[in-house]
C-alpha positions in Angstrom: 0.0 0.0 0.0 1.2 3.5 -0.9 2.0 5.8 1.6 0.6 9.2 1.3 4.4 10.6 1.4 4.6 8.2 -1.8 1.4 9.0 -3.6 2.7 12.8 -3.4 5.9 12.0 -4.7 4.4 10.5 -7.8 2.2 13.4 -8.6 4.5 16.1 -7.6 7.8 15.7 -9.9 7.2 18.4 -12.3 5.6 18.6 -15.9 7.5 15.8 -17.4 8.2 13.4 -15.1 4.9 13.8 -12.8 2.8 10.3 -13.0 -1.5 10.0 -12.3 -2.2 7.7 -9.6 -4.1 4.5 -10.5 -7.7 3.4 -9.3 -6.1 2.1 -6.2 -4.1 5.3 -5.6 -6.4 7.1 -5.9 -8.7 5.4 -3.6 -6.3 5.0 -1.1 -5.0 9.3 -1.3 -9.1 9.5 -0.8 -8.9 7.6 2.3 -6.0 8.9 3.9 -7.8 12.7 3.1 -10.9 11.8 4.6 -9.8 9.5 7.7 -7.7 12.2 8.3 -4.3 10.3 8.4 -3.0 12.6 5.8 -1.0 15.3 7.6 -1.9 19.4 7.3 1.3 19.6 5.3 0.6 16.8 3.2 -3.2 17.6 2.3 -2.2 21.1 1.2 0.7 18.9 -0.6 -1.5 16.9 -2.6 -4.0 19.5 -2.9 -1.8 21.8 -4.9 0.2 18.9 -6.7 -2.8 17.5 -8.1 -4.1 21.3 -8.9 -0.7 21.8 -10.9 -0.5 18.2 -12.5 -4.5 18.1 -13.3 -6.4 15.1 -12.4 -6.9 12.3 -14.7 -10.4 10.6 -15.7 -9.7 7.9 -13.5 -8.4 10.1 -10.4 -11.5 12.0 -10.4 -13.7 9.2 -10.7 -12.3 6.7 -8.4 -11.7 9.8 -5.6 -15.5 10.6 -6.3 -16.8 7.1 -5.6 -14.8 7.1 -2.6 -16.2 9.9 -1.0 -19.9 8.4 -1.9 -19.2 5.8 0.1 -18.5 7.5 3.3 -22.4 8.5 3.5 -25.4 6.8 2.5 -27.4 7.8 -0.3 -30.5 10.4 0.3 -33.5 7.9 0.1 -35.3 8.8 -2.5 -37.5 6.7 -4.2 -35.8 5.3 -7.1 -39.8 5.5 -9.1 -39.5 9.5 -8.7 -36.4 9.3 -11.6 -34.7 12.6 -9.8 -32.5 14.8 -11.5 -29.4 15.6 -9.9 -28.5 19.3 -9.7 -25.5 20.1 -8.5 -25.1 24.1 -7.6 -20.9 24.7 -6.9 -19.8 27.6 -8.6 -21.9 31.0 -6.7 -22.8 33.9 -8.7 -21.2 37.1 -9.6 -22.7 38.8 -12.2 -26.0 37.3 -13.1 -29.4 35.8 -11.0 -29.7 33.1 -10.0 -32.1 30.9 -12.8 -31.3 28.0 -11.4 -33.1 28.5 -8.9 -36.6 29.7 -10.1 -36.2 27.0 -13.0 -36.1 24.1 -10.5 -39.3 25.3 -8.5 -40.6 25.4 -12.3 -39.5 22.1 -13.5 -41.2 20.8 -9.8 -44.1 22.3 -10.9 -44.1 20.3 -14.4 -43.7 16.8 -13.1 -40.0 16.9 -12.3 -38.3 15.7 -9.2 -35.0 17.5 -8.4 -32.5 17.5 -5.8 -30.0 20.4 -5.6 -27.1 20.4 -3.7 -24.8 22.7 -3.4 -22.4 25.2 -1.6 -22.2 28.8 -0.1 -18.8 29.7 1.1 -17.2 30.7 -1.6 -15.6 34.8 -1.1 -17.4 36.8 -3.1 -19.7 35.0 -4.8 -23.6 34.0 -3.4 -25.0 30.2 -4.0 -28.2 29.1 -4.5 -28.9 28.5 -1.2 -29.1 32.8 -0.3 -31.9 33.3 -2.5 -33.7 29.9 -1.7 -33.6 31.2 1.7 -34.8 34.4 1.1 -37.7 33.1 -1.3 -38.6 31.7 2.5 -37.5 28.1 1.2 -35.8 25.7 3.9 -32.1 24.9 3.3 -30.6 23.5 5.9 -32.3 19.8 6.4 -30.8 16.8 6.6 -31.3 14.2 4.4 -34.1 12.2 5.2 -35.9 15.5 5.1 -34.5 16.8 1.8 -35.9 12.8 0.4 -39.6 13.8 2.6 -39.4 17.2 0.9 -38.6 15.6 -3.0 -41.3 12.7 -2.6 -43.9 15.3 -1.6 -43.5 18.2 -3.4 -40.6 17.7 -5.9 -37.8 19.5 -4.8 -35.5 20.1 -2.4 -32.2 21.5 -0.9 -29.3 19.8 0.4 -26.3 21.5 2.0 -23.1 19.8 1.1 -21.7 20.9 4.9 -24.5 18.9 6.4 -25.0 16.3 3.8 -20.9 15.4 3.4 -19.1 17.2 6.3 -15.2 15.7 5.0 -16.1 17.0 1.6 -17.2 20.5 3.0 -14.1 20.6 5.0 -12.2 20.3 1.7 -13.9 22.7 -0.1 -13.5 25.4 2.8 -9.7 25.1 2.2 -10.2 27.1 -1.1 -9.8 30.2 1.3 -6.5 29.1 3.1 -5.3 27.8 -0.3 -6.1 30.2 -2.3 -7.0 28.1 -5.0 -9.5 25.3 -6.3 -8.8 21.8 -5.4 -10.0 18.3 -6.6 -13.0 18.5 -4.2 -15.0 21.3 -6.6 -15.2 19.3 -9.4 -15.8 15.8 -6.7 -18.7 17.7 -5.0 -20.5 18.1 -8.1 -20.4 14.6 -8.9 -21.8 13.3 -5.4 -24.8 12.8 -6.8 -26.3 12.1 -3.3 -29.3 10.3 -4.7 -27.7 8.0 -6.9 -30.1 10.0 -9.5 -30.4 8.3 -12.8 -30.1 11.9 -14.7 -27.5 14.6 -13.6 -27.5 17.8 -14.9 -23.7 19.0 -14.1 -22.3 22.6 -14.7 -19.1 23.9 -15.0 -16.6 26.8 -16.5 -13.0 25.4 -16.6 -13.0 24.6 -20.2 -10.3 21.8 -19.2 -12.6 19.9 -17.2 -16.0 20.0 -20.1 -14.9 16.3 -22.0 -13.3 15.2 -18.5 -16.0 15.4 -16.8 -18.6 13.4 -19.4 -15.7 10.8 -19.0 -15.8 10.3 -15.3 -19.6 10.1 -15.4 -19.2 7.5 -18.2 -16.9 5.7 -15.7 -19.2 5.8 -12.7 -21.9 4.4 -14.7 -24.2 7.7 -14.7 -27.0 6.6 -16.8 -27.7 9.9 -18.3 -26.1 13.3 -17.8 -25.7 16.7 -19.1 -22.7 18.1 -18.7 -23.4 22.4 -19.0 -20.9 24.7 -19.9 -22.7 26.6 -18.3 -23.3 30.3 -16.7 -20.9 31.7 -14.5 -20.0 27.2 -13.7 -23.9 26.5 -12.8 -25.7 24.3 -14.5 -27.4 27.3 -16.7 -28.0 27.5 -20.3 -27.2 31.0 -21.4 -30.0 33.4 -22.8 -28.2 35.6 -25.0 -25.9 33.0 -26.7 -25.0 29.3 -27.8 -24.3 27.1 -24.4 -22.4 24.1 -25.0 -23.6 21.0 -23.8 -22.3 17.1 -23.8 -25.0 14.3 -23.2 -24.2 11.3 -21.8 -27.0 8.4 -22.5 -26.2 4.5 -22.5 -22.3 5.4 -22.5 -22.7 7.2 -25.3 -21.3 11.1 -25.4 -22.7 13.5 -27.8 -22.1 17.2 -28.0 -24.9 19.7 -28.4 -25.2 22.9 -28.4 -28.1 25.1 -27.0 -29.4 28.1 -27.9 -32.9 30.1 -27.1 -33.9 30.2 -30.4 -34.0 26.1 -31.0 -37.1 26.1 -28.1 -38.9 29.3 -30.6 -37.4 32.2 -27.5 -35.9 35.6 -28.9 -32.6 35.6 -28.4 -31.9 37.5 -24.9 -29.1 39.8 -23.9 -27.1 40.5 -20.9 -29.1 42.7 -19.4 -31.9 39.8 -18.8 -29.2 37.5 -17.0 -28.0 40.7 -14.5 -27.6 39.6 -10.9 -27.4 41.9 -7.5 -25.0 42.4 -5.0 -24.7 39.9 -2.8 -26.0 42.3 -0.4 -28.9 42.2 -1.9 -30.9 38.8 -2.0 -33.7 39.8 -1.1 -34.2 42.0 -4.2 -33.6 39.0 -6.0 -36.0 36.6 -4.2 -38.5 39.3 -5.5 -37.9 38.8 -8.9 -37.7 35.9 -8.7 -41.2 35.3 -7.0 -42.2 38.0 -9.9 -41.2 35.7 -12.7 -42.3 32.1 -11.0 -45.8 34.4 -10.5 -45.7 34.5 -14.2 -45.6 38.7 -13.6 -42.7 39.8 -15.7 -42.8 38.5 -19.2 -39.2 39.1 -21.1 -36.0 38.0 -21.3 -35.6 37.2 -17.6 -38.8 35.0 -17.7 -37.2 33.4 -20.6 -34.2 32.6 -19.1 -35.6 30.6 -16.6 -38.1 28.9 -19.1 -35.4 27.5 -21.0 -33.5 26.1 -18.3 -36.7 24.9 -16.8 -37.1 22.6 -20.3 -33.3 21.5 -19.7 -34.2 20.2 -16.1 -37.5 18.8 -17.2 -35.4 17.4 -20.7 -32.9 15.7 -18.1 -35.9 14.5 -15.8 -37.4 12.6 -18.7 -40.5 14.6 -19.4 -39.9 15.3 -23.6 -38.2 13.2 -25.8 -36.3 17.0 -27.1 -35.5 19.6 -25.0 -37.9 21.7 -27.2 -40.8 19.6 -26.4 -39.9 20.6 -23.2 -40.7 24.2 -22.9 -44.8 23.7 -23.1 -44.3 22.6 -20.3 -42.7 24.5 -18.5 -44.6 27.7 -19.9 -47.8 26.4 -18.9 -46.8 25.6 -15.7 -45.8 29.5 -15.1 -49.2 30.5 -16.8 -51.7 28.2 -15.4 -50.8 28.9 -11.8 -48.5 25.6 -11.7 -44.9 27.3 -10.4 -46.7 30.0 -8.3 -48.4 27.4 -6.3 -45.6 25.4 -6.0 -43.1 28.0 -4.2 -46.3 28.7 -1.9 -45.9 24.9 -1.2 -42.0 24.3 -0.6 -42.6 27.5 2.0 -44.5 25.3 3.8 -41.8 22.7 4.6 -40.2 22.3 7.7 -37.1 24.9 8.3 -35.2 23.1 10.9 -33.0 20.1 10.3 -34.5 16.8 10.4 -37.6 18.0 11.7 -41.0 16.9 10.1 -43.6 18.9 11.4 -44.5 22.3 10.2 -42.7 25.2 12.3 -44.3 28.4 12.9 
């Protein structure tokens, strides 16, 4: 067995001569991270070396199946087919769609489970506005599966659903830098969901990432290049996007008009200060009241059809937006936020709190 001394050693000698660890390796670096038997001296070690070296295929997926299996799924009924929604990257410049176009997709017939993450400097996560839209988002997970069954969606908090993993991702401020455990945390997949929808920005990591998915056996996936690293379609411009579907990996792109939308522009995407969530969770409970047509409503729309696409509901992501437009004009996604306000705010807890 490799020592972790060993294992650092291998990735660390410089551009030439630096080796990836095999599926063993990997495992076994995993272990010695979470466990904590690694040193502080050696996790910032490997941290960095594998930052400078870039993981492999076979690194990321064998060091993401490891973490999995230090906690135990969220129990959601396998029936439900939920989509997977990873939320990693926080927002700087644009609202959070995301958001709203879960809590649409919901009220279509989808199932989702986001997860996600709020520490990182400088830029606000999902979870913010969630909160301020009055939506619970800190329960654990036999709540988050309660919450799913019954109304469709949920919340997870990676800190409370994979504390080792959090702990990991929190070391981005000591660091300074990104490590292996951004792109890990948004392969959790803390459902084992059939369908992920997984978004990203590092150009280096689109293909690499459709490759460990193939490797964990992800049914289906779409891998977003996405928004500011969320799983977003753009409004104002072509998104590129790779399915995965029976190992197979083909690349699309995405654009507003292929689901019949005018094309949007930048202005339609614009966020708020981070100071300022509550402004947002007001247009955002604007749009999902179906009260501000435009490029903003649109936004969400199409990425709406892209969850409800991933959740099965249209055999073409255009088939998909019908849906999702008359759930916002029927009542559908209105109702629904009214409903996932309703859900129990503290964790674990299932009765209603006042």
């Amino acid at each position: 067995m490799m020592s972790m001394q060993d294992v650092i050693a291998k990735i660390a000698k410089g551009p030439r001569a630096a080796k990836d660890l095999t599926w063993d390796e990997s495992k076994q670096a995993m272990k010695s991270l979470i466990e904590g038997e690694a040193t502080q001296a050696q996790v910032g070690a490997f941290l960095m070396a594998m930052r400078i070296k870039m993981e492999s295929v076979t690194e990321l997926a064998s060091m993401t199946a490891t973490a999995r299996s230090y906690v135990a799924p969220v129990p959601i009924p396998r029936e439900l087919g939920v989509v997977d929604l990873p939320s990693y990257a926080g927002k700087q410049d644009t609202f959070h769609a995301l958001a709203a176009a879960a809590i649409v997709a919901a009220s279509a017939g989808a199932s989702v489970l986001m997860h996600g993450y709020d520490g990182i400097p400088g830029r606000a996560g999902n979870a913010g506005v969630l909160k301020a839209l009055g939506l619970p988002v800190e329960m654990d997970q036999k709540t988050a599966a309660e919450a799913v069954t019954r109304h469709g969606f949920a919340y997870l908090d990676i800190a409370l659903y994979h504390p080792p993993v959090y702990r990991f991702l929190e070391m981005r401020q000591e660091l300074g830098a990104r490590n292996i455990f951004h792109p890990i945390a948004r392969l959790l997949n803390p459902a084992r969901a059939l369908s992920q929808v997984v978004g990203l920005s590092h150009p280096p990591h689109f293909e690499k990432t459709a490759e460990v998915l193939r490797m964990l056996a992800s049914p289906r996936a779409l891998v977003v290049s996405g928004v500011e690293g969320d799983p977003e379609l753009s409004v104002a411009g072509l998104t590129r996007v790779l399915e995965l579907r029976d190992e197979r990996i083909t690349p699309l792109s995405f654009a507003s008009k292929d689901v019949g939308l005018p094309l949007g522009t930048p202005r339609d995407m614009a966020g708020f200060p981070s100071n300022q969530r509550d402004k947002e969770a007001d247009l955002l409970r604007r749009i999902l009241h179906n009260q501000m047509p435009g490029g903003a409503c649109n936004w969400v729309l199409m990425n709406a059809a892209l969850i409800l696409y991933a959740a099965g509901k249209g055999a073409t992501w255009a088939s998909c937006l019908p849906l999702a437009r008359r759930a916002l004009e029927e009542g559908a996604a209105a109702k629904k936020l009214e409903e996932l306000t309703q859900e129990p705010v503290a964790i674990g807890v299932t009765g209603r709190i006042h």
